[in-house]
Structure formats: C-alpha cells, structure tokens
N, C-alpha and C positions, 0 to 999 in steps of 0.2 A: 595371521597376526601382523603382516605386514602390511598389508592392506588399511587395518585399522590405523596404524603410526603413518600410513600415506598422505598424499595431498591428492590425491582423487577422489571425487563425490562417489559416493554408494546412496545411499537413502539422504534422498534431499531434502534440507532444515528448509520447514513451512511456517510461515510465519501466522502466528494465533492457531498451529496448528497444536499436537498435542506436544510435541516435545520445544513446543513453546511455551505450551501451558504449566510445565512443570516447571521447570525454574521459576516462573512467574510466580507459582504456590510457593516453592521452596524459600523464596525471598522473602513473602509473606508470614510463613511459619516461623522461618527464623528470626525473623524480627519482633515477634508475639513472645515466642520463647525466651528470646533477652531478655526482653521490657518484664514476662510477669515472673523471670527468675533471680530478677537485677537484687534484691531484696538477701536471697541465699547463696548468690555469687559473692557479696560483700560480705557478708557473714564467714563463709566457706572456710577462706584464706587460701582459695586457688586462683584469685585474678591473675595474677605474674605468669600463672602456667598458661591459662587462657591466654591473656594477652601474648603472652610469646607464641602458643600455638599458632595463632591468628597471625601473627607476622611471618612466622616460618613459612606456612600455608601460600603466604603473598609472595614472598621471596623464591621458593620451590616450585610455582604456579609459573613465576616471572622466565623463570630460569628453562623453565621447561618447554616454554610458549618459543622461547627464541632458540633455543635446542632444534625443538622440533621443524624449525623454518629454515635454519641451517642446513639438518642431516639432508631437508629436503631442496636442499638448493635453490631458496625462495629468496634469500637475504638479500636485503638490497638497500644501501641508505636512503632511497628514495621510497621505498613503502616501510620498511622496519623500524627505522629511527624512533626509539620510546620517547615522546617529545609531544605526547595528546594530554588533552584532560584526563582521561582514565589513566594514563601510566603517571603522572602527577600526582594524580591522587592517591594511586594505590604508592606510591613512592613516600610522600606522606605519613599516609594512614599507617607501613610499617614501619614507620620512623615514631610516630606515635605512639605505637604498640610497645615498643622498646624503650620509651622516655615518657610518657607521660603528658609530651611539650603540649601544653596547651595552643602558643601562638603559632606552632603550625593546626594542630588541630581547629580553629577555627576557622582559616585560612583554604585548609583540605574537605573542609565537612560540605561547603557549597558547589564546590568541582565537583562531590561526589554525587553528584546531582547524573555525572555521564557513564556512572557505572548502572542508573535506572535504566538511565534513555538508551544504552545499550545493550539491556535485554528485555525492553520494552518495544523496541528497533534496533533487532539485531542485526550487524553487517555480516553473516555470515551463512554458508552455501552448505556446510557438510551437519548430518544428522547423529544420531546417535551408534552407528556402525563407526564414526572416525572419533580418532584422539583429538582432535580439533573441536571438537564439538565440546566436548567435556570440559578442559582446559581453557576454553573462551568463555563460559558460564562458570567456572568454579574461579577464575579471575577478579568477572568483575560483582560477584556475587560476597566476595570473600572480603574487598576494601569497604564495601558498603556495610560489611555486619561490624567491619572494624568501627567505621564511624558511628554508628549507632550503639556499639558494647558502650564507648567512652561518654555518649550520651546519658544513657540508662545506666549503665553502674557508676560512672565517676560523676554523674551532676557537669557533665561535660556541654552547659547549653550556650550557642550559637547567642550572636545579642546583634541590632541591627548595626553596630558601628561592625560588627564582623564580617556580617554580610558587605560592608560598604566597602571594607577592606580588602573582601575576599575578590570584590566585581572588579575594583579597580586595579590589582596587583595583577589579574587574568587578563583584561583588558590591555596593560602594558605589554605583558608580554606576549599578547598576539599581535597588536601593532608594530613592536619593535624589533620583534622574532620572526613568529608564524608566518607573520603574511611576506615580509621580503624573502624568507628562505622559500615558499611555495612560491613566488614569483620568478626569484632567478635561477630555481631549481627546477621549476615545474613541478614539485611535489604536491601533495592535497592536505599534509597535516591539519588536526581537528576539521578537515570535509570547510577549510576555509577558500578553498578554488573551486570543486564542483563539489555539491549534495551527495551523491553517491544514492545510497538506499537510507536518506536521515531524511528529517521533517524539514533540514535547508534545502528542499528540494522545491520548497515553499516558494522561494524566493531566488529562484532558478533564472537567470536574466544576463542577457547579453552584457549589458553594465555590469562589468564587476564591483562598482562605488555600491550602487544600491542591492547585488547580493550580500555583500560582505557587512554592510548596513543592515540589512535585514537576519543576516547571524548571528550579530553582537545581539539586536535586541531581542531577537527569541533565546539567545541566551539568559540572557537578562531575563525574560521573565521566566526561564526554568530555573533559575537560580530562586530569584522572589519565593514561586511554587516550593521551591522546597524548602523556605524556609516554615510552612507550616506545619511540617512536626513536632518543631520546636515550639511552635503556637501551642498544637494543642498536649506534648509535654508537658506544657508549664499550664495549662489550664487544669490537665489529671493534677500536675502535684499542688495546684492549690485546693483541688478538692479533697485532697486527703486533712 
C-alpha cells in the first residue's frame, strides 16, 4: 500500500496507451450521460446534491493532490503553487457549483479548455499501480463535467462577448503575473518558460518573445475550438 501512495514510478503511464484510453472514454461517457439526462436531472429536484457533490469531489481531489505531494516531500513553491489554468479553473467551476455565478462561469468555461489538453497531453509518468495516477485524472476530469453539468442542465451557454472576456482577462493575467513570477523565479507555471511534454513544444525557440508569442496564440485557438460545443448545443436545441 505504500508503494501505491509513493512517488515512484511502478507501471509507466503511455501516452494513447490503454490507461490513456480510458479516461479519454470516461470523459466522453460522462458528458453523453449529462447532456441525454440533463432533461430528469431538472425534473428530479437533486441538482443542489449533484452540484454540491461535484464541488466536494473538486475540493477533496484538490486537497488530496497537495497532501499527497507533502507527505512525500515534493512541495516546493516553485513547482506546486496552484496558479495554472487547470487550478483556476477547477477553482471556479467549484465556486460555481456552490453559487450558481454565472460571470464566473463564463469566465471559467474557456480555461476549462486545459483540463482537455491535460488528458488529452497528459504531464504525467505514473500508471495505474500509483495514487497519482487516479487523483491527476479524477481532477481534471471532475472540473470539466462541472462546466458542462451547468451547460446542459442550467442553459448555462457561453456567448462570444464571453469568450472575448474570458481571453482577455487570462491574457492579463499571464502578462502581469505568470510570466514575470517564471522569469524572476525560474518557475514554468502554465509551461509559459519551457514546453515540457505540451503542444508549446511547437514553438520551442531560443527567443523567448516568439515562444511565448506562439503560446498565447495556440491558446487562443484552443479556446476558439472549444467554444464549439456551445456551437453545436445551441444548434441541438434549436432543432428541438
């Protein structure tokens, strides 16, 4: 058991291997499952339970992920600091779960674009024999079905002034934040100094003006991309 709660690799996580492929499924089913039960979730009268479960999940997830990086003596402001798009967003999304807010929800729904791109490119080495493995998939798997419950049961949809607002508020705060703290710190928060194992590996370059240029705008367009669920949301519900 102790092995499992360790920070050493046992069976090592393959990426598009099969304990790849499963969360991939898993995020697909659950988001099927929302969308075709959104109809008897409203009906029910257990949203409030759901939605609170859904934030506990986030909270307990959060709580457990930094636990676990302590007992093992990993903690370090310089890689721990929850200060990414995924910890924003899951930050959010259970802030939302609890209130309703919509102007964060708008806000949080296109950041949660990096809880895809993080188990679609995941950063991570341990397999299904560690607690690490579970816990970094039930994370960022958990703020994504937040944003999408609020979509599909509350008529919770995205509009482009949201998006516009969502780019530029993120935008701020990597220029104002992100990048001077990974510059006087040496840190890499959001993979804004080196790539790491992410698609800013693209734009890999001695110049840091033109990597850092080149990860605003593939951000940008992974935000865009995700705004078409909300596309075709709203194309389902006018054909009802």
């Amino acid at each position: 058991m102790s092995a499992f709660f360790g920070d050493t690799i046992g069976i090592e996580f393959t990426t598009w291997g099969i304990y790849h492929f499963i969360p991939l499924t898993l995020i697909v089913v659950g988001v099927l499952i929302i969308y075709f039960l959104k109809d008897k979730i409203k009906a029910s009268g257990h949203d409030k339970t759901i939605r609170y479960t859904l934030g506990t999940i986030g909270i307990v997830s959060e709580l457990s992920l930094q636990l676990w990086i302590i007992l093992n003596g990993n903690w370090t402001i310089q890689e721990n600091l929850p200060i990414g798009v995924c910890a924003f967003s899951l930050y959010m999304g259970i802030f939302v779960m609890f209130t309703k807010n919509w102007k964060v929800f708008e806000i949080g729904y296109f950041w949660a674009i990096g809880g895809v791109l993080s188990v679609i490119f995941p950063d991570i080495l341990y397999g299904p024999d560690r607690f690490r493995y579970y816990i970094y998939l039930i994370l960022h798997m958990t703020f994504f079905f937040m944003y999408m419950y609020m979509m599909f049961v509350h008529d919770y949809v995205p509009t482009f002034k949201s998006f516009r607002k969502s780019f530029v508020l993120l935008l701020a705060i990597v220029l104002v934040f992100i990048v001077p703290v990974n510059l006087i710190f040496e840190t890499n928060f959001m993979y804004l100094l080196e790539p790491g194992d992410t698609p800013f590996a693209l734009f890999e370059n001695p110049n840091y003006f033109l990597y850092l240029t080149g990860c605003i705008l593939l951000s940008m367009v992974g935000m865009t991309i995700w705004y078409s669920p909300v596309a075709v949301y709203n194309y389902l519900r006018g054909k009802k």
